[in-house]
Biopython code that builds the backbone (N, CA, C, O; Angstrom):
import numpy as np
from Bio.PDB.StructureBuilder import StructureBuilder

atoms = [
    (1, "UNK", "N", (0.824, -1.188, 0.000)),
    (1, "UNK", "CA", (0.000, 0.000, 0.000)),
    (1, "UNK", "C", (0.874, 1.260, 0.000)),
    (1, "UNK", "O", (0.588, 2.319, -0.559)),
    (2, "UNK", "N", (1.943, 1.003, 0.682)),
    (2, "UNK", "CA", (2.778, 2.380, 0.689)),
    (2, "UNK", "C", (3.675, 2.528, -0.762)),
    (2, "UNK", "O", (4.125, 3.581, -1.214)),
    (3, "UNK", "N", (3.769, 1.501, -1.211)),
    (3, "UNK", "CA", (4.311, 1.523, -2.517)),
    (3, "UNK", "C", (3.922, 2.583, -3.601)),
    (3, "UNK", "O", (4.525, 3.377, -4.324)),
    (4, "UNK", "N", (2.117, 2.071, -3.279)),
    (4, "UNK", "CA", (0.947, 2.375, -4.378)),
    (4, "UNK", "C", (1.127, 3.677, -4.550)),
    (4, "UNK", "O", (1.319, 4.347, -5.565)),
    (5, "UNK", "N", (1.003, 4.071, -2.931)),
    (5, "UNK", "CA", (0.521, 5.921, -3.028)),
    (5, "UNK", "C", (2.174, 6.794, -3.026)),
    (5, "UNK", "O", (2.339, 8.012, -3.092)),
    (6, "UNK", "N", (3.225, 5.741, -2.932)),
    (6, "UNK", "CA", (4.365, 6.240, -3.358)),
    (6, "UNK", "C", (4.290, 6.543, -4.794)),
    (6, "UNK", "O", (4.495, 7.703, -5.150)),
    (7, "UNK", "N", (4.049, 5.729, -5.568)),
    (7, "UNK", "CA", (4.100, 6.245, -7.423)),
    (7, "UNK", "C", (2.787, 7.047, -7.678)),
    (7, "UNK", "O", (2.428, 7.659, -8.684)),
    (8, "UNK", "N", (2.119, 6.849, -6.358)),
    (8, "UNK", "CA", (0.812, 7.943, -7.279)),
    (8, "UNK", "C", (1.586, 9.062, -7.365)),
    (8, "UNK", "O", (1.810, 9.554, -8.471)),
    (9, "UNK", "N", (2.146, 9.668, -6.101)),
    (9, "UNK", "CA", (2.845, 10.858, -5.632)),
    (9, "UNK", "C", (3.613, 11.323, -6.374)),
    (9, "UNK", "O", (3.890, 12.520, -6.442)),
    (10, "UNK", "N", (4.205, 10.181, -7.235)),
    (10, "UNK", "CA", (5.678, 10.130, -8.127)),
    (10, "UNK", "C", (4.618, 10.890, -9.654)),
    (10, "UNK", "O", (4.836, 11.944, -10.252)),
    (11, "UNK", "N", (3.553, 9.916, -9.877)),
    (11, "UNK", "CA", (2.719, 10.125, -11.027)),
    (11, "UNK", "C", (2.057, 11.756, -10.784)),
    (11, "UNK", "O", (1.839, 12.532, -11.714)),
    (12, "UNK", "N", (1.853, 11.997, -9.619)),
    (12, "UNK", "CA", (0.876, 13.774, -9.606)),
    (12, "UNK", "C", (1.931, 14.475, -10.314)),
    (12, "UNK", "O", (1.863, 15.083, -11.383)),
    (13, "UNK", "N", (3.389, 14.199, -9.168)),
    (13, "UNK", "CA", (4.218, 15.167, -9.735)),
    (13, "UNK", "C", (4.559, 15.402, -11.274)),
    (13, "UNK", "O", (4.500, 16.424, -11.958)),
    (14, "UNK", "N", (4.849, 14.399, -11.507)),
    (14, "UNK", "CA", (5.594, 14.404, -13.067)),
    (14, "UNK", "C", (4.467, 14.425, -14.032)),
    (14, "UNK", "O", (4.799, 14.358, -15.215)),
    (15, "UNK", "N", (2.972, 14.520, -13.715)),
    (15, "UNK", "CA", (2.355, 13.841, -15.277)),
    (15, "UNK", "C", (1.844, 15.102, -15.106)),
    (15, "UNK", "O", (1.582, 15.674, -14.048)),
    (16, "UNK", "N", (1.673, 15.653, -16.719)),
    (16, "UNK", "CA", (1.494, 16.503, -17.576)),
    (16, "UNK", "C", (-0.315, 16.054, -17.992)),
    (16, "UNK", "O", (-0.622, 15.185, -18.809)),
    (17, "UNK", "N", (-1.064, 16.696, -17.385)),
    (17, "UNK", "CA", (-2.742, 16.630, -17.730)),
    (17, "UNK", "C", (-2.958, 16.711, -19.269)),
    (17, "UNK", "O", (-2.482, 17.589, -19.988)),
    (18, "UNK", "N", (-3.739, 15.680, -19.675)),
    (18, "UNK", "CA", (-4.124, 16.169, -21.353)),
    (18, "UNK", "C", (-5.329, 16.513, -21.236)),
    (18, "UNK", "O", (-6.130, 15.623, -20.949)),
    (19, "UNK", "N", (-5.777, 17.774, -21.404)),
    (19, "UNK", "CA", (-6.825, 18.270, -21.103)),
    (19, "UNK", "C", (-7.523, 18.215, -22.552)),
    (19, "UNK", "O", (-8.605, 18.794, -22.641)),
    (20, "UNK", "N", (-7.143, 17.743, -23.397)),
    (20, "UNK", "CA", (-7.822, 17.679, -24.286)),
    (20, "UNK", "C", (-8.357, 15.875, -24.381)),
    (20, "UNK", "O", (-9.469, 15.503, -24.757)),
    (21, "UNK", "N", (-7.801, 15.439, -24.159)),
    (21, "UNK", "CA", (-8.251, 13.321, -24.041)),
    (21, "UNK", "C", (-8.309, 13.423, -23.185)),
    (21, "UNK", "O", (-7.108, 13.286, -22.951)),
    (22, "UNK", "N", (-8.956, 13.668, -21.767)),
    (22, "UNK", "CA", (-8.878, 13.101, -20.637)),
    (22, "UNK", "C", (-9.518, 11.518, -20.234)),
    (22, "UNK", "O", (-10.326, 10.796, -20.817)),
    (23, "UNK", "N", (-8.654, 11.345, -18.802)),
    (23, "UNK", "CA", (-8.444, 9.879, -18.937)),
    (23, "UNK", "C", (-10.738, 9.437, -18.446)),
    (23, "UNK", "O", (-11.284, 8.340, -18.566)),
    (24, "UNK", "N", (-11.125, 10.212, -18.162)),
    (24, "UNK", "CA", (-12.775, 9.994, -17.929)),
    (24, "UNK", "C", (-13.307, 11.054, -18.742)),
    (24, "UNK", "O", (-12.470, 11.772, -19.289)),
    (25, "UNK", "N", (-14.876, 11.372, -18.993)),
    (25, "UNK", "CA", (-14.849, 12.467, -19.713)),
    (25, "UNK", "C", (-15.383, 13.338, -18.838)),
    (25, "UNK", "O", (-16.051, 13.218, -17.811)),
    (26, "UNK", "N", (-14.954, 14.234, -19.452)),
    (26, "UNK", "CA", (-15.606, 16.072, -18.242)),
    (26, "UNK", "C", (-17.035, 16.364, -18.387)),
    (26, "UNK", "O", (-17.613, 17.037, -17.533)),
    (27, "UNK", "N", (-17.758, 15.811, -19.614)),
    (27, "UNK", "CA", (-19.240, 16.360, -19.667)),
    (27, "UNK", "C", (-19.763, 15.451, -18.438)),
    (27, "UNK", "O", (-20.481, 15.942, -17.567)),
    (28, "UNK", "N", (-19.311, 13.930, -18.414)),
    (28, "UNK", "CA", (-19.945, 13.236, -17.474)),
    (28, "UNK", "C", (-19.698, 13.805, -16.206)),
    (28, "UNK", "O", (-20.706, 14.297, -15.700)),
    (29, "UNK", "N", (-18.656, 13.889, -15.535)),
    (29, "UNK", "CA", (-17.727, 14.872, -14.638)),
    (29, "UNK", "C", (-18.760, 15.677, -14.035)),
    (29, "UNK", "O", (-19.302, 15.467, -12.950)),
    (30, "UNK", "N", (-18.985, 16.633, -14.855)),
    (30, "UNK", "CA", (-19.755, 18.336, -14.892)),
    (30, "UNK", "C", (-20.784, 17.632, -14.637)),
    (30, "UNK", "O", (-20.925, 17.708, -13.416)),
    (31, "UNK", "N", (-22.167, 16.527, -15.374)),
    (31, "UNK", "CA", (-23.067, 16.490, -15.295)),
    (31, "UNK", "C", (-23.510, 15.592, -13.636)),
    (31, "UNK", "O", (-24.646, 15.624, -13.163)),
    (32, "UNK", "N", (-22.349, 14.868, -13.001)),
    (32, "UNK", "CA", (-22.673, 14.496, -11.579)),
    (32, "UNK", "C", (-22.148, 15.679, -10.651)),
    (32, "UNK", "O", (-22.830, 15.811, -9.634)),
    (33, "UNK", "N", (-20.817, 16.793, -10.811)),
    (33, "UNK", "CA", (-21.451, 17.456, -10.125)),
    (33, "UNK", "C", (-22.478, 18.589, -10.263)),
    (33, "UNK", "O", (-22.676, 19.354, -9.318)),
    (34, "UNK", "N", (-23.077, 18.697, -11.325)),
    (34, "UNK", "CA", (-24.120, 19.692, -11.027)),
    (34, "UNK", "C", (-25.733, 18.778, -10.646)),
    (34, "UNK", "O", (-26.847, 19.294, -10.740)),
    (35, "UNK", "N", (-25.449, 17.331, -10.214)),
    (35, "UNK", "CA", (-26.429, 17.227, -9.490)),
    (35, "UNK", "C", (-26.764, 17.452, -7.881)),
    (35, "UNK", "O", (-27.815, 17.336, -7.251)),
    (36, "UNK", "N", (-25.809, 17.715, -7.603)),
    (36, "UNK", "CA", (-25.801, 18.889, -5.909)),
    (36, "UNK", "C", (-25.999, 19.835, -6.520)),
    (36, "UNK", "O", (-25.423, 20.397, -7.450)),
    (37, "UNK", "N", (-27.519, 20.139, -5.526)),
    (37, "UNK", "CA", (-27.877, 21.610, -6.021)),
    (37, "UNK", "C", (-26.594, 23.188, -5.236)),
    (37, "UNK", "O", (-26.501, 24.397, -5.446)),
    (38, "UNK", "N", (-26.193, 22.625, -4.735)),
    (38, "UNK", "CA", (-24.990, 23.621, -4.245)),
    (38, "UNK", "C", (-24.047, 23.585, -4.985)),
    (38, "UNK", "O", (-23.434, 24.632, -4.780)),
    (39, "UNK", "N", (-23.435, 22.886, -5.898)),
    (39, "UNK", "CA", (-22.259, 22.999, -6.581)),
    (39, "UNK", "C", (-22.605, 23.971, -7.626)),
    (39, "UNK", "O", (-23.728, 23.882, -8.122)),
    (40, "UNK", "N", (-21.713, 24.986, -8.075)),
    (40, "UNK", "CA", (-22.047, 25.690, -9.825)),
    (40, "UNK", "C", (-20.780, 25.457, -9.817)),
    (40, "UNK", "O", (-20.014, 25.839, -8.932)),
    (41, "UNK", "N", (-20.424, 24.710, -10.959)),
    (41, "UNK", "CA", (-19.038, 24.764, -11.321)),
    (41, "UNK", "C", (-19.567, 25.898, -12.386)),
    (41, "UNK", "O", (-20.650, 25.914, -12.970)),
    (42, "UNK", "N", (-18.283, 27.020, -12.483)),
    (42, "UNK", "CA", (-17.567, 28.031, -13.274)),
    (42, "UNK", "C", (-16.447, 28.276, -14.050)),
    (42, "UNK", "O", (-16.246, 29.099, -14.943)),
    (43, "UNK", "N", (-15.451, 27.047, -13.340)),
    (43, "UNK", "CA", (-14.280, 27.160, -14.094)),
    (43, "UNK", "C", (-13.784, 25.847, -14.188)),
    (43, "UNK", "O", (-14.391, 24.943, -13.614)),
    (44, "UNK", "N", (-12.440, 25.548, -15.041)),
    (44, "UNK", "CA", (-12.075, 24.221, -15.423)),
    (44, "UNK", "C", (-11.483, 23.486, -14.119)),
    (44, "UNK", "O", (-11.534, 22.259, -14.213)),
    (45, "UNK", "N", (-11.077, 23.848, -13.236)),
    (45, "UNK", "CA", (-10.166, 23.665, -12.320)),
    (45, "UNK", "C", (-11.063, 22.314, -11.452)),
    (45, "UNK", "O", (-10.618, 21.171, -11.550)),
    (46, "UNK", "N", (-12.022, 22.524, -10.828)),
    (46, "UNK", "CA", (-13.082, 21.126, -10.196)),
    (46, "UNK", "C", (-12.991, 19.568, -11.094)),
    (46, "UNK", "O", (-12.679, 18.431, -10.739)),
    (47, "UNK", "N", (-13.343, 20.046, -12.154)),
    (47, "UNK", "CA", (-13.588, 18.941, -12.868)),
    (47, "UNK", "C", (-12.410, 18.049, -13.455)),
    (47, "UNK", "O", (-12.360, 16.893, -13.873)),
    (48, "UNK", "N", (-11.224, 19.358, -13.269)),
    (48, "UNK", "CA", (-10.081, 18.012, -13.564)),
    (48, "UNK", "C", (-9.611, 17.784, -12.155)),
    (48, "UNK", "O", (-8.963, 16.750, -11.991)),
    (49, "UNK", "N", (-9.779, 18.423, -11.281)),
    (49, "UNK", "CA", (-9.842, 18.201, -9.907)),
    (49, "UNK", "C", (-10.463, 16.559, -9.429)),
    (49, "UNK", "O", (-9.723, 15.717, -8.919)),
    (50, "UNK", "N", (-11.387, 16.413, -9.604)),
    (50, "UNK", "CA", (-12.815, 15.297, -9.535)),
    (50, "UNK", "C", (-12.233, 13.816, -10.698)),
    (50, "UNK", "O", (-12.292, 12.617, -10.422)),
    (51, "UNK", "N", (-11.828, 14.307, -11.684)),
    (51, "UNK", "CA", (-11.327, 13.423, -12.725)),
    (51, "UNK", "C", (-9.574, 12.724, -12.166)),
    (51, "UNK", "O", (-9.286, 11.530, -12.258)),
    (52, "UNK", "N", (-8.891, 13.505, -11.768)),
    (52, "UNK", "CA", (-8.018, 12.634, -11.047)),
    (52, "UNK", "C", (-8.157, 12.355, -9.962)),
    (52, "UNK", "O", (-7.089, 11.846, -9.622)),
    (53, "UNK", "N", (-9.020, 12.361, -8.908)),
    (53, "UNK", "CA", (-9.773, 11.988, -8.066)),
    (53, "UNK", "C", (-10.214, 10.302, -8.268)),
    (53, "UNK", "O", (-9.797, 9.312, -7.666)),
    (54, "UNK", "N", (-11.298, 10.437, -9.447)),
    (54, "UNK", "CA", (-11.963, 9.216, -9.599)),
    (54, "UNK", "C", (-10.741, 8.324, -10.032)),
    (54, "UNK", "O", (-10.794, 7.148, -9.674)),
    (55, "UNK", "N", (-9.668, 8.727, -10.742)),
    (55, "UNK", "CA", (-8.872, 7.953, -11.340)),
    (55, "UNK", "C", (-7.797, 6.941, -10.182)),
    (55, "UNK", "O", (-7.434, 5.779, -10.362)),
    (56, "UNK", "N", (-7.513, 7.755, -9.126)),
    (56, "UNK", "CA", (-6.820, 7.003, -8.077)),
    (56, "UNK", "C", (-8.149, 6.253, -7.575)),
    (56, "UNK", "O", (-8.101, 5.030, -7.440)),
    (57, "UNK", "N", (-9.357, 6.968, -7.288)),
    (57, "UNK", "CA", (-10.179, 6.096, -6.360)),
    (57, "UNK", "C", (-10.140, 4.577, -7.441)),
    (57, "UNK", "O", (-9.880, 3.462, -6.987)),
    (58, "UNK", "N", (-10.397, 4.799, -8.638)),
    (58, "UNK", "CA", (-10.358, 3.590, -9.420)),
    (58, "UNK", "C", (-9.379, 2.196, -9.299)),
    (58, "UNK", "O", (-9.699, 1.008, -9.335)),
    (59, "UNK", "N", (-7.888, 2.931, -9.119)),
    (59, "UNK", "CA", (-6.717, 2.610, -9.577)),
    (59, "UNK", "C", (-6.725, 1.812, -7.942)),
    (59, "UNK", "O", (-6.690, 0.581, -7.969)),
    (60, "UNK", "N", (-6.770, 2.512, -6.532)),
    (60, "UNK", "CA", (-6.331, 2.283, -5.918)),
    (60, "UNK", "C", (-7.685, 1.283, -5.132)),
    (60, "UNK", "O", (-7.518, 0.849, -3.992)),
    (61, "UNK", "N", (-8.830, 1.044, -5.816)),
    (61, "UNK", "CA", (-9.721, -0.020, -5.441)),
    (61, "UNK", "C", (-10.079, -1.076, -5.623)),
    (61, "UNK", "O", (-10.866, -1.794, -5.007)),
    (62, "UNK", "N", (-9.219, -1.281, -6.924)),
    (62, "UNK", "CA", (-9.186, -2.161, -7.479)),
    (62, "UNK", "C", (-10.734, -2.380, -8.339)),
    (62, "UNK", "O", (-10.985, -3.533, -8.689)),
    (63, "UNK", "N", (-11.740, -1.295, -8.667)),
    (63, "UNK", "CA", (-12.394, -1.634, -9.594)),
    (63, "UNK", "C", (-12.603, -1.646, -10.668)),
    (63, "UNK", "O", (-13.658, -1.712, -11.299)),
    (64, "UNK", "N", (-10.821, -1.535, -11.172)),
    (64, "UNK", "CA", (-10.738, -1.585, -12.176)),
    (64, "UNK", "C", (-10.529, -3.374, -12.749)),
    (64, "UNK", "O", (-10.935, -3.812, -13.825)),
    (65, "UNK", "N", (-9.798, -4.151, -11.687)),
    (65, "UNK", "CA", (-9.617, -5.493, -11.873)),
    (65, "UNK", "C", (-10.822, -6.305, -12.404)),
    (65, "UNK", "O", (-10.789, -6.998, -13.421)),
    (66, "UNK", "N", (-12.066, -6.107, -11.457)),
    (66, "UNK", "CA", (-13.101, -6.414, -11.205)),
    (66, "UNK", "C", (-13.614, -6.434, -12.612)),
    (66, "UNK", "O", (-13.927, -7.471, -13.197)),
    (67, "UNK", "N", (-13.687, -5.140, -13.162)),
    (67, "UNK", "CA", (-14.184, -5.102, -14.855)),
    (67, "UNK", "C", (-13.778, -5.475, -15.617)),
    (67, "UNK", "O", (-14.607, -5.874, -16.435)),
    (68, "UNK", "N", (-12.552, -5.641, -15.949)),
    (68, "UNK", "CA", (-11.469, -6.293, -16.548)),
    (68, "UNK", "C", (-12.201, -8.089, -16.561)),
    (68, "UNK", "O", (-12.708, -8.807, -17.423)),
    (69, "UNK", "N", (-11.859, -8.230, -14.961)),
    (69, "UNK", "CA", (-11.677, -9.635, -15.522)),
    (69, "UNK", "C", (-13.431, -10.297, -15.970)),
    (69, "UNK", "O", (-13.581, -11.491, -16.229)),
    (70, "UNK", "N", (-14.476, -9.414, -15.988)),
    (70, "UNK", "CA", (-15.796, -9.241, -16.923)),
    (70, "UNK", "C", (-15.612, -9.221, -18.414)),
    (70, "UNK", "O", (-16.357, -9.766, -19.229)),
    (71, "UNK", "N", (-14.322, -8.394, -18.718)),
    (71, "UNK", "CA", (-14.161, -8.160, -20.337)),
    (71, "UNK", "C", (-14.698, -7.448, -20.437)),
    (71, "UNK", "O", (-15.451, -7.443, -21.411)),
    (72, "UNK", "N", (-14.707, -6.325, -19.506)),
    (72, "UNK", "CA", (-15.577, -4.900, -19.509)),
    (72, "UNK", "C", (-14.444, -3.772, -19.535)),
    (72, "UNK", "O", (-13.360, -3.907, -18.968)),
    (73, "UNK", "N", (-14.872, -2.512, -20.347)),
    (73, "UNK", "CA", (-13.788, -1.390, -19.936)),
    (73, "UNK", "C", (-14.851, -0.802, -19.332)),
    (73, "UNK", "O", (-14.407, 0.208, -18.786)),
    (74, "UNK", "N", (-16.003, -0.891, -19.140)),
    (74, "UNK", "CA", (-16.717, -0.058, -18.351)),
    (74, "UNK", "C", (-17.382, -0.366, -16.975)),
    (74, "UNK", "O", (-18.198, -1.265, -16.772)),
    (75, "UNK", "N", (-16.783, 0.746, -15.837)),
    (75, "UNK", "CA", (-17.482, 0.257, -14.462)),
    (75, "UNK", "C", (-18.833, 0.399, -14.308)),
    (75, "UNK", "O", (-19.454, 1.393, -14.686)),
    (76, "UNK", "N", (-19.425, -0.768, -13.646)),
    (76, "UNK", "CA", (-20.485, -0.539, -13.139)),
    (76, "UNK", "C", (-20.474, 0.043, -11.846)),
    (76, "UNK", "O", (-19.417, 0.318, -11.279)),
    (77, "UNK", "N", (-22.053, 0.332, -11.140)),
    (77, "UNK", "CA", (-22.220, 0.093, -9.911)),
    (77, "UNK", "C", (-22.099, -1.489, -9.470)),
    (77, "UNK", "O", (-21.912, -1.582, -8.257)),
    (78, "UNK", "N", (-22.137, -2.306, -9.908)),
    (78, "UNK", "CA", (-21.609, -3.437, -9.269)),
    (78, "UNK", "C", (-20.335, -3.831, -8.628)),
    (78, "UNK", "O", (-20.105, -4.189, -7.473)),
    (79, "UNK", "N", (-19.207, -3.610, -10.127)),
    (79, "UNK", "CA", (-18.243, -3.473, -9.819)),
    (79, "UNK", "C", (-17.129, -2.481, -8.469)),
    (79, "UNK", "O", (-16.060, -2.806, -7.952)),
    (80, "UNK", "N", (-18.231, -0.885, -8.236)),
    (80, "UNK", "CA", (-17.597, -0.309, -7.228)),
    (80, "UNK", "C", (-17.802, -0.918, -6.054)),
    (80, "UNK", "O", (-16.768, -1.120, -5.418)),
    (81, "UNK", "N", (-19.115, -1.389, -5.403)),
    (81, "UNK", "CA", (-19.555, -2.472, -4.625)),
    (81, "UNK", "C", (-19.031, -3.452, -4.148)),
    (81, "UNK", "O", (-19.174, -3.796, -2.975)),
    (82, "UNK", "N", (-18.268, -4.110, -5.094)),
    (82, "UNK", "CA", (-17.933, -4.995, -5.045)),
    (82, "UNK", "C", (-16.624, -5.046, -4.662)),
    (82, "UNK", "O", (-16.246, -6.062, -4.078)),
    (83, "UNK", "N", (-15.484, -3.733, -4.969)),
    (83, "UNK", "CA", (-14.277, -3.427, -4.826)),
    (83, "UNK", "C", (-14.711, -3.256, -3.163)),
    (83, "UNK", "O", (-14.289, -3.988, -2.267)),
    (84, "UNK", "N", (-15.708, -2.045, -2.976)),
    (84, "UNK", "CA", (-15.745, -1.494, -2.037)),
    (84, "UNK", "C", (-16.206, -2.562, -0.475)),
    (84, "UNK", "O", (-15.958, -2.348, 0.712)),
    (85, "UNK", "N", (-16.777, -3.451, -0.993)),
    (85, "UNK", "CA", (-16.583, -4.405, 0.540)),
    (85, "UNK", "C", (-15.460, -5.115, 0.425)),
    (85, "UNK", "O", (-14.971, -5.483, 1.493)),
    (86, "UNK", "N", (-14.862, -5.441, -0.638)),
    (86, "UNK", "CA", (-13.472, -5.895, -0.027)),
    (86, "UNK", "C", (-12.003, -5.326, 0.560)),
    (86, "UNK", "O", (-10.910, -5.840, 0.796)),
    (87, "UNK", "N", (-12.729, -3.644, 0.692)),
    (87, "UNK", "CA", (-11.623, -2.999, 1.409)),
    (87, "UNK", "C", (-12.168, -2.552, 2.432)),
    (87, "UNK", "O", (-13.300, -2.167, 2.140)),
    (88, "UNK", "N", (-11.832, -2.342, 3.962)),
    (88, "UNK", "CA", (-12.055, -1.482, 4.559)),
    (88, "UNK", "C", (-11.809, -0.223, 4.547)),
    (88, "UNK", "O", (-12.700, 0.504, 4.987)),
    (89, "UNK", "N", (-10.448, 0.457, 4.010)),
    (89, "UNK", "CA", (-10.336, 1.574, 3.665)),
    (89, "UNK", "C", (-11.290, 2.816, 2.852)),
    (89, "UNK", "O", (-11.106, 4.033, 2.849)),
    (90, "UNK", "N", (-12.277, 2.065, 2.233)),
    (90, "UNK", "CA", (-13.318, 2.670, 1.705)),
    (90, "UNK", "C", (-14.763, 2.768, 2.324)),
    (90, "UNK", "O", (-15.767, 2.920, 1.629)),
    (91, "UNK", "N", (-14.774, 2.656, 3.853)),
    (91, "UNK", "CA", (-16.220, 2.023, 4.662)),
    (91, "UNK", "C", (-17.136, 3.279, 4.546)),
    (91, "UNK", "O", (-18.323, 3.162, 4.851)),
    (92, "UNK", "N", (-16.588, 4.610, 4.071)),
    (92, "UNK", "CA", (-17.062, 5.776, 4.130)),
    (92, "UNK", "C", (-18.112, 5.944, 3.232)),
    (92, "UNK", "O", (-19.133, 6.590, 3.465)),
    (93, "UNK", "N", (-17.774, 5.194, 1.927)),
    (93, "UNK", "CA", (-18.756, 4.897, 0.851)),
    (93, "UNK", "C", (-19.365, 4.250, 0.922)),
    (93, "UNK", "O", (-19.980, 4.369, -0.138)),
    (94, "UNK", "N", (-19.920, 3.253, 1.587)),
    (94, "UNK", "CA", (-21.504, 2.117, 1.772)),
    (94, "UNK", "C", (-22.603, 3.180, 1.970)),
    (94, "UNK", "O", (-23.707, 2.776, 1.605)),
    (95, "UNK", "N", (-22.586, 4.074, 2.316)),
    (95, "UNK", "CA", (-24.120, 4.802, 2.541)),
    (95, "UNK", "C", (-23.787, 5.179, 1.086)),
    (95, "UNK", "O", (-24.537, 4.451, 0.436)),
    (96, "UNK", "N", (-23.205, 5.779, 0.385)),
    (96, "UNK", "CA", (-23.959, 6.318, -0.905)),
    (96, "UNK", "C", (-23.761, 4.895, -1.936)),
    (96, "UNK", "O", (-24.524, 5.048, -2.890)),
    (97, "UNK", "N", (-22.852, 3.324, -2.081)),
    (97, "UNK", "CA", (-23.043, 2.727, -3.218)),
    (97, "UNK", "C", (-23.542, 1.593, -2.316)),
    (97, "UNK", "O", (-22.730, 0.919, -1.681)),
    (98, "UNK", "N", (-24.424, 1.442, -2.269)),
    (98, "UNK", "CA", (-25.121, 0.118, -1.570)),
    (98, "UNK", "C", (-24.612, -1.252, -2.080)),
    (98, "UNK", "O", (-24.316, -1.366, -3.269)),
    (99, "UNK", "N", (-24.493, -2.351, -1.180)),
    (99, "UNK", "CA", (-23.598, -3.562, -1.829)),
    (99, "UNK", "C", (-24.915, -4.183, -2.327)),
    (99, "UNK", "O", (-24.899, -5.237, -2.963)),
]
sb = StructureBuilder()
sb.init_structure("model")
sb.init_model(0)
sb.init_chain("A")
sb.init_seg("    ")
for serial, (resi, resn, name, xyz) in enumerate(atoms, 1):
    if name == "N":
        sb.init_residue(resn, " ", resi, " ")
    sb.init_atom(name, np.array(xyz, "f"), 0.0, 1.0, " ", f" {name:<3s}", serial, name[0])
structure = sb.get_structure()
């Protein structure tokens, strides 16, 4: 585990954002957070904020394995579920992705 968030640290520093391919897309991004009626996003800065966000939560939950070994590139809600009871580190998320 200390490895992991050692090369993430290594990866923030050194990687260069392609804001034009990003690694999730920003309309989807933008369109969950403007379902809190308190959020207005205004500027670009949140959403690539939120997008490397999801990308460690992905990376470091392993729900990306989970889809994979489906023959899926795409997560479900199953798949986060499913990452997410096999870690405790994530117990914060059971009230919003139900197993």
């Amino acid at each position: 585990l200390r490895s992991f968030w050692q090369r993430q640290i290594d990866s923030a520093e050194n990687e260069t954002m392609d804001y034009k391919h990003p690694v999730l897309p920003f309309a989807k991004i933008k369109k969950v957070m403007k379902m809190d009626p308190d959020v207005k996003v205004s500027t670009h800065a949140p959403p690539i904020l939120l997008c490397k966000a999801c990308k460690t939560f992905i990376s470091d939950s392993r729900t990306f394995i989970i889809s994979d070994s489906d023959k899926r590139r795409t997560l479900s809600r199953s798949d986060i579920a499913a990452a997410l009871s096999k870690s405790d580190q994530s117990n914060f998320l059971l009230d919003i992705v139900p197993r």
